[in-house]
C-alpha positions, 0 to 999 in steps of 0.5 A, spaced: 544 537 468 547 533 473 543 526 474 542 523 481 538 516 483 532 518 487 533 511 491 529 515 497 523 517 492 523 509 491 521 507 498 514 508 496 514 504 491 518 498 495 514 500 502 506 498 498 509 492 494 511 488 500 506 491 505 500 489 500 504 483 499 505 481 506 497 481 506 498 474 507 493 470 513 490 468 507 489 461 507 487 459 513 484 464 514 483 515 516 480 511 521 477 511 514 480 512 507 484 520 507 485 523 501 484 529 497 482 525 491 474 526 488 472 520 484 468 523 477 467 517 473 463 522 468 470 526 467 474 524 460 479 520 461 487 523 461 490 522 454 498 521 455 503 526 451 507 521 447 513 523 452 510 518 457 511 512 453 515 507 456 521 503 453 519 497 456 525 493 456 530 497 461 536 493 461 537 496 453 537 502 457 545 505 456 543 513 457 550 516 461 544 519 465 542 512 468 543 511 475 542 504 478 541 501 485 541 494 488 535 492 493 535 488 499 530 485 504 534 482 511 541 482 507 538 478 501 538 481 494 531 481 492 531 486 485 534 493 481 531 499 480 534 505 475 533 513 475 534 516 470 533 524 466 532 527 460 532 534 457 527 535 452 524 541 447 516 541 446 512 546 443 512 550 450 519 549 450 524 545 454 522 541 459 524 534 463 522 527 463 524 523 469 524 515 469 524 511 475 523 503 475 524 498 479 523 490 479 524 485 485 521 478 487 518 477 494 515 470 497 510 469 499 508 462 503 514 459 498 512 462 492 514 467 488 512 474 486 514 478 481 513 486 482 515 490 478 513 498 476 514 503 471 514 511 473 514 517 468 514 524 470 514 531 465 516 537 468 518 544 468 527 545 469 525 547 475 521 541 477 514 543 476 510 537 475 505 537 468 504 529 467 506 523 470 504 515 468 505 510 472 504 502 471 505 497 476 504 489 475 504 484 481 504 476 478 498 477 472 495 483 476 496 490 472 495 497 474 496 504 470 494 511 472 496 516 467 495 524 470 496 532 468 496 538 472 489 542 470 492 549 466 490 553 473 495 548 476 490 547 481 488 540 480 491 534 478 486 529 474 489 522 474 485 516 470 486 510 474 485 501 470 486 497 474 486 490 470 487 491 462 480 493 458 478 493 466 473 499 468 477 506 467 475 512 472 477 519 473 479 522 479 481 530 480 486 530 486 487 537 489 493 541 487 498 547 487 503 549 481 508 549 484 508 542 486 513 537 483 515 530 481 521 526 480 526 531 478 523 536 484 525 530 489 531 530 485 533 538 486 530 537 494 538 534 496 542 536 490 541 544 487 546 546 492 548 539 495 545 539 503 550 541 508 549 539 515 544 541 520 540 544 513 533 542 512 529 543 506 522 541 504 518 540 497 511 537 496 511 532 491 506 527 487 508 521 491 508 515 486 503 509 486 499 513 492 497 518 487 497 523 493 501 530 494 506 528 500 510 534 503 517 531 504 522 534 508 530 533 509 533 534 516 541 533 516 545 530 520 551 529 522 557 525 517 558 518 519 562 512 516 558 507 513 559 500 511 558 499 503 556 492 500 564 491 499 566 491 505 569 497 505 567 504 510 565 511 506 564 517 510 557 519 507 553 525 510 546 521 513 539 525 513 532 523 515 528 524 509 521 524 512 514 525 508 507 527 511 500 525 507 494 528 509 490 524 515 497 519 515 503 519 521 510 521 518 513 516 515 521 517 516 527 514 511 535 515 513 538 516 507 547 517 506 549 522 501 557 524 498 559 532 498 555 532 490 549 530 494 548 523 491 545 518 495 549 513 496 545 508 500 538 509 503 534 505 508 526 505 508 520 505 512 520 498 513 525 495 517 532 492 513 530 494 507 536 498 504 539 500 497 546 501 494 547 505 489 552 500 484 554 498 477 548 497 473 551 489 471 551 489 479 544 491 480 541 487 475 545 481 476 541 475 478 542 474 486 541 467 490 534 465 491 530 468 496 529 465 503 524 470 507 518 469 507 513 474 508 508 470 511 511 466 516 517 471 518 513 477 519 509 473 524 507 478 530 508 473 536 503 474 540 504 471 548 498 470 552 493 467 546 488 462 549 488 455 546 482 453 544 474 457 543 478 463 540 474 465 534 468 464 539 469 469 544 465 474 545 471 479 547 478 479 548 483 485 550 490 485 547 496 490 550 500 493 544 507 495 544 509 499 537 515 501 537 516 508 534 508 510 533 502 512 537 498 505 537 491 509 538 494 513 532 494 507 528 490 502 529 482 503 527 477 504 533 471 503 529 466 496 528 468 491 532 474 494 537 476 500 541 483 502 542 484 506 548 491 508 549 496 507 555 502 512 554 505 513 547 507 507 545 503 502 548 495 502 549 489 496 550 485 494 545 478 491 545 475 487 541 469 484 541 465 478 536 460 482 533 454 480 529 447 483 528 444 481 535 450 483 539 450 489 544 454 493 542 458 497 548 457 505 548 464 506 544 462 503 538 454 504 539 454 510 534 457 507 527 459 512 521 453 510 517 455 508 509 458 513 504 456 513 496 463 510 496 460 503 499 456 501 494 459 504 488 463 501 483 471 502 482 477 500 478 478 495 483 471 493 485 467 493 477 461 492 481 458 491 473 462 488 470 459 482 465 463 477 470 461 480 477 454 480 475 454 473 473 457 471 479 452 475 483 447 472 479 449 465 480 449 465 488 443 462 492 441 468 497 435 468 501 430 472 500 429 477 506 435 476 511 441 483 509 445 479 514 444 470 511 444 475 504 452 477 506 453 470 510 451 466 504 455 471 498 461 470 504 461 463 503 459 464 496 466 466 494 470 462 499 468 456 494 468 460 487 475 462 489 478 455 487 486 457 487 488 459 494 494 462 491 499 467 493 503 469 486 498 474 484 499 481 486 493 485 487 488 483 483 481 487 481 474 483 482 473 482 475 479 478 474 478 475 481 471 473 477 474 472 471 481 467 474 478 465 481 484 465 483 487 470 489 489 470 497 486 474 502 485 481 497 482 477 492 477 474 497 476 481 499 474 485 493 470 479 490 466 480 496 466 487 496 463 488 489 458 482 490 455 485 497 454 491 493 451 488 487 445 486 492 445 493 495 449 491 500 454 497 502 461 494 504 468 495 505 474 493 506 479 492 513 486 491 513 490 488 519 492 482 522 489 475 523 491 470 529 494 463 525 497 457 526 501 456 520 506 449 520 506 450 527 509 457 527 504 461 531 502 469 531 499 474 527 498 475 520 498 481 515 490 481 512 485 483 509 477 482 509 471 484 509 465 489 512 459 489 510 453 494 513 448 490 516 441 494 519 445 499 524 452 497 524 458 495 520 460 487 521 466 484 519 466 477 514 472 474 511 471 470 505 478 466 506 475 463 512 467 463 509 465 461 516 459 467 518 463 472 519 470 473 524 471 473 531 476 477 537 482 473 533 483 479 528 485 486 530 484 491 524 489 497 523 485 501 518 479 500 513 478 504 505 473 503 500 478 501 495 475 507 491 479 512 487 486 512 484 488 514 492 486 508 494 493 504 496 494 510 500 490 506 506 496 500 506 500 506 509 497 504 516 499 498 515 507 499 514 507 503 521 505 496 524 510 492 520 516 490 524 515 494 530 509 490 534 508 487 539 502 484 542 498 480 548 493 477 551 491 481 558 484 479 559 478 475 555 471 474 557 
């Protein structure tokens, strides 16, 4: 069998990591979550075969199978990953294991973060998925899903841990036999190789979203493309788009030689890009990084007010992105209304909400909270021994929902001791447990803490305005919405200041429930690199 890295399959794994770590307005400061996933935390959790376990150390890995690629982010090497395919016997016969990892180190705010993820999948020779497993560190942050196909084929069982000896939660994600995994991805482009103007497409598990995507291949045209040498090939360029339930498409350009080996990729987010290369080349030692993924992917803003923002009962911003629908993207629900202007372009609304505010008639009628919004998760360990200890330390009043949430909103403004962004995305109990974390530490801690006083909450991802060593713009972040009365109303732990101003534009919003649950970062990829802002009216 012919083996190929699948450097096109990676960009999901690349495109979460730098989305959920670039999560970063965090010191100073669909429409809802779409997926095919039902939580059963009644349900066993999934045994692994002993296929699925990982030889940890990658660099000991000499399979003449092995394929290697080197990853860049704005010209600078920041990492590796390896594929690599094994036909093995079983007790139902051949089958195959593909393996795909990957290490690379980000900066945030002048810090270092290490990712690093490991994905296994056993499937049938002709890319049928029947297991997978998947493990994900960021910083101390560790998260595992270990899933199998059910003997019908019609649901993928999938048992998510998001700390280790954290709470476990089985989810059944809908499926179909013919579904694949890796080598499906593989025998997308390569069994025969594409020719021009062919298109072909497959849905496949997508790793670390935990959801099927169809994923489609359109051929080009050949091209000459410049190598890391120096040199020029002539390759065959194909745009690699997927499509998720309840998501917008997502496109990546990939080069491919006459055998279908793909040479060298580019990603959703923009001036990423990978090469395939020597395995001595990819796990050689760059130069440290300089990007930052706070301050260089600020969204400039122009028109921003200079004083009172956060006070302002409403302001309107126009946004321009590039290559996307805002009013497709951007979440009008809470405290905003986006009302589009032609197919890139649109204004967006959004008002300083609290429990007294009169709401206008857009956002009058608020969906009201699921079961989801008050129940426990892997990330939200709503009963978890360290969770309801903090709970029971906070000072709440007695009566008031809305002084209950402000105050646990300034609770854990205070309990997270170490503002810090070396961590990855940690679950609430290791944020109660280290007190330590950014913006989604502060966001999760207050989620359980809200819900463990019956108080429904979620959390909302988008941007937040900051002046950052006098660098101004919008910052990627996450926050928090707690239902009070008869509306949702944001709060923002990082701050602790009684709840958030017209200063924050939401993309989107999730209960962080299920192991789908990183599938809500994908809006926020969308806005990544292509948006531009600005103020056209305040009140």
């Amino acid at each position: 069998m012919a083996m190929l890295s699948l450097r096109r399959h990676f960009a999901w794994i690349l495109l979460l990591g730098v989305a959920g770590a670039g999560l970063a307005g965090c010191d100073s400061a669909p429409r809802g979550n779409s997926t095919n996933s039902k939580q059963n935390a009644t349900s066993a959790p999934v045994v692994p075969s002993p296929a699925l376990k990982f030889k940890d150390d990658v660099e000991q890995i000499n399979s003449p199978h092995a394929e290697w690629g080197a990853l860049f982010y704005q010209g600078e090497k920041i990492g590796f990953m390896m594929t690599n395919f094994e036909r093995l016997k079983g007790e139902d016969g051949s089958y195959v294991r593909g393996t795909m990892v990957q290490r690379m180190v980000l900066r945030r705010d002048g810090q270092a973060l290490d990712i690093r993820s490991e994905n296994i999948t056993l499937e049938t020779l002709d890319g049928q998925l029947r297991e997978f497993s998947t493990k994900i560190e960021e910083g101390t942050a560790v998260r595992r899903f270990v899933g199998k196909v059910s003997p019908d084929g019609k649901s993928l069982m999938i048992t998510s841990e998001m700390t280790a000896g954290g709470k476990v939660s089985t989810d059944r994600v809908n499926w179909s036999a013919e579904y694949g995994g890796l080598l499906a991805n593989y025998l997308l482009t390569h069994n025969p190789p594409l020719k021009s103007g062919e298109q072909r497409e497959k849905t496949i598990l997508l790793p670390s979203l935990n959801q099927p995507g169809m994923t489609r291949v359109e051929v080009l045209d050949e091209e000459l493309v410049r190598m890391l040498d120096g040199s020029n090939v002539r390759l065959l360029k194909a745009r690699l788009i997927t499509q998720i339930p309840g998501q917008s498409l997502l496109s990546t350009t990939i080069w491919m030689d006459d055998s279908g080996e793909i040479v060298k990729s580019t990603s959703p987010i923009q001036q990423i890009e990978t090469y395939r290369c020597s395995k001595e080349f990819a796990l050689s030692k760059g130069k440290p990084v300089t990007f930052d993924l706070v301050t260089d992917m600020m969204v400039p803003v122009r028109g921003m007010p200079r004083v009172n923002v956060p006070l302002m009962p409403e302001l309107t911003y126009r946004l321009n992105l590039k290559g996307s629908d805002p009013a497709e993207v951007f979440a009008s629900q809470t405290n905003q209304v986006v009302t589009p202007i032609d197919e890139h372009t649109a204004n967006l609304e959004v008002w300083r909400v609290r429990p007294d505010t009169k709401l206008p008639a857009a956002l009058a009628n608020a969906p009201i909270p699921t079961a989801e919004d008050l129940a426990a998760s892997p990330l939200i360990e709503v009963n978890s021994p360290a969770v309801q200890s903090l709970a029971k330390l906070a000072s709440l009043p007695e009566e008031d929902v809305w002084q209950k949430a402000v105050a646990l909103e300034k609770f854990v403004h205070q309990t997270i001791q170490q503002k810090n962004f070396s961590q990855g995305f940690l679950s609430a109990a290791a944020v109660a447990e280290q007190k330590v974390g950014d913006c989604t530490e502060h966001s999760v801690l207050l989620i359980a803490l809200l819900r463990a006083n019956k108080i429904p909450a979620r959390a909302a991802m988008g941007m937040v305005y900051v002046d950052y060593g006098g660098k101004q713009g919008f910052a990627y972040h996450m926050w928090t919405e707690a239902w009070i009365h008869d509306r949702w109303i944001p709060l923002d732990a990082t701050r602790g200041e009684g709840g958030i101003g017209v200063d924050y534009i939401k993309v989107t919003q999730t209960s962080l429930t299920g192991s789908s649950a990183f599938a809500a970062f994908l809006p926020v990829t969308q806005v990544i690199g292509h948006l531009e802002v600005e103020v056209v009216e305040t009140k």
